[in-house]
Every structure is written in C-alpha cells, then in structure tokens.
Backbone as CSV, one residue per row, in Angstrom:
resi,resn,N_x,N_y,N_z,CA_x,CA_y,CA_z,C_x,C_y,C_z
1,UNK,44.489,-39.279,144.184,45.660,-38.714,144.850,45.680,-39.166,146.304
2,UNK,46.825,-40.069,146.712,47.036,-40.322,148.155,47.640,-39.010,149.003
3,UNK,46.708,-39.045,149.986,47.308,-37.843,151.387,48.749,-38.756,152.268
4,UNK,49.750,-38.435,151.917,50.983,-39.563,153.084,50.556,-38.957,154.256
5,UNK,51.496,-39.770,154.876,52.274,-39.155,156.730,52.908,-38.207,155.919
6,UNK,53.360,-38.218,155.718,54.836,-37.146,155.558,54.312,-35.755,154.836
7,UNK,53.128,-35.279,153.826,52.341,-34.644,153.966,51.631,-33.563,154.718
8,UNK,50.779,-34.738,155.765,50.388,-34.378,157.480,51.309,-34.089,158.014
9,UNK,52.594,-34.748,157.936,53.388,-33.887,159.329,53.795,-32.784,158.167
10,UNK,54.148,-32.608,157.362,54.619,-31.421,156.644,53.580,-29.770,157.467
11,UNK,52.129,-29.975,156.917,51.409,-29.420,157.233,51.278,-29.213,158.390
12,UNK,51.582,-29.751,159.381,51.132,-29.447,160.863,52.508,-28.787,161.368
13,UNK,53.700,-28.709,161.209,54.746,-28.158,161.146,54.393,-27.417,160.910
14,UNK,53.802,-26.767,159.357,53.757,-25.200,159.350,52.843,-24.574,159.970
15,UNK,51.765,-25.619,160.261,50.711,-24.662,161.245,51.183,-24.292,162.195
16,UNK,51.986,-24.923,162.671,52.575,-24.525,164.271,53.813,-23.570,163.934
17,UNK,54.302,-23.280,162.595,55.697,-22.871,162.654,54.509,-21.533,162.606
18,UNK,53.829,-21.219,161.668,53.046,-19.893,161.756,52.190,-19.346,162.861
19,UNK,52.020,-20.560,163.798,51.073,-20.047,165.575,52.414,-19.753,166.113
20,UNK,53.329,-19.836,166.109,54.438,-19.440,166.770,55.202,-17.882,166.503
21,UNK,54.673,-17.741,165.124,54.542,-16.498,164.452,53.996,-15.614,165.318
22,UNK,52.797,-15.998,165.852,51.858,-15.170,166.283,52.104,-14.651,167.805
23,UNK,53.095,-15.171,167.849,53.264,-14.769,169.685,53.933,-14.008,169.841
24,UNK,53.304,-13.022,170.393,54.121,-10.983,171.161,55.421,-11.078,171.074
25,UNK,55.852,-12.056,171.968,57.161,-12.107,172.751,58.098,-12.516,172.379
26,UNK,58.470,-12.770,170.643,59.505,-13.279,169.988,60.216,-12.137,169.594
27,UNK,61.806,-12.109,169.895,62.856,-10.938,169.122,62.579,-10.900,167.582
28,UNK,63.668,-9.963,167.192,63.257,-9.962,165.944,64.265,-11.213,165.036
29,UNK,65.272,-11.948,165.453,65.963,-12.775,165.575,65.197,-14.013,165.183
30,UNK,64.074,-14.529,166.438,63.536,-15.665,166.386,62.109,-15.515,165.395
31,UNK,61.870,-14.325,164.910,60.642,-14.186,163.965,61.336,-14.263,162.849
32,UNK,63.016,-14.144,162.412,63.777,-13.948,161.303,63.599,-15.268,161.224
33,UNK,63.960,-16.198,162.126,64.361,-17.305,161.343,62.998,-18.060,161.414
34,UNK,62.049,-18.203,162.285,60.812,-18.842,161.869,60.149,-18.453,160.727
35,UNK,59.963,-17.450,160.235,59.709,-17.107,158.339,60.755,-17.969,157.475
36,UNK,62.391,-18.185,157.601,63.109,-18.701,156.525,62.635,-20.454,157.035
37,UNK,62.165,-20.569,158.183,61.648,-22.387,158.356,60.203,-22.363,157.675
38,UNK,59.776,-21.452,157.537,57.865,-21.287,156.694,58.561,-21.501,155.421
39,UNK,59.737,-20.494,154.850,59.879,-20.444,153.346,60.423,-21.313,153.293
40,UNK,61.179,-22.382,153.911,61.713,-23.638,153.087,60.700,-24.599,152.880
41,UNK,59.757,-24.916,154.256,58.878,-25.999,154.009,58.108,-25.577,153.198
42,UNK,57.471,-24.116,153.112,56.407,-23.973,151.889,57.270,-24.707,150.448
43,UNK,58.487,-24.553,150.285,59.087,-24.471,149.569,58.786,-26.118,148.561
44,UNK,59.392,-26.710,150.476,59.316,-28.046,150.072,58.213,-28.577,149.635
45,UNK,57.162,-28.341,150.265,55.690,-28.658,150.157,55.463,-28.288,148.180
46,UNK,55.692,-27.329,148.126,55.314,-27.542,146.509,54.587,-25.973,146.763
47,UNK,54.468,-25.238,147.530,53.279,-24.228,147.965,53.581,-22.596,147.359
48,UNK,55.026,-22.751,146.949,55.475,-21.241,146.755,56.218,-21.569,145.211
C-alpha cells in the first residue's frame, strides 16, 4: 500500500482542523463549522 501527498496533506489538515478545536476562544459558530470541516474530511479520508 502506497502513503500519497494527498493522504499527508489530508491528515495534517485534520490534525490542525482538531488543534484548532482545542482553543478557549472560539464562538460557538466557529467550533460549528470546524466539526462539519472534521466530518467531511474524515468523511473523505475513508475514516467515518
């Protein structure tokens, strides 16, 4: 099984879309829509 680019950046997107998760200071607005950008790429990724 080959690892692509497109893979890696998949994955590092969501790491960062979920550290962004993690920060105090987001409304409830910008935590709404950073979960529906987790559930599409998980989506895409094959993960959910």
């Amino acid at each position: 099984m080959k690892y692509t680019c497109s893979e890696y950046r998949a994955e590092m997107m969501l790491l960062g879309l979920e550290r962004r998760l993690q920060s105090e200071n987001l409304s409830e607005k910008e935590k709404a829509e950073i979960l529906a950008e987790i559930r599409k790429l998980k989506e895409e990724m094959g993960l959910d």
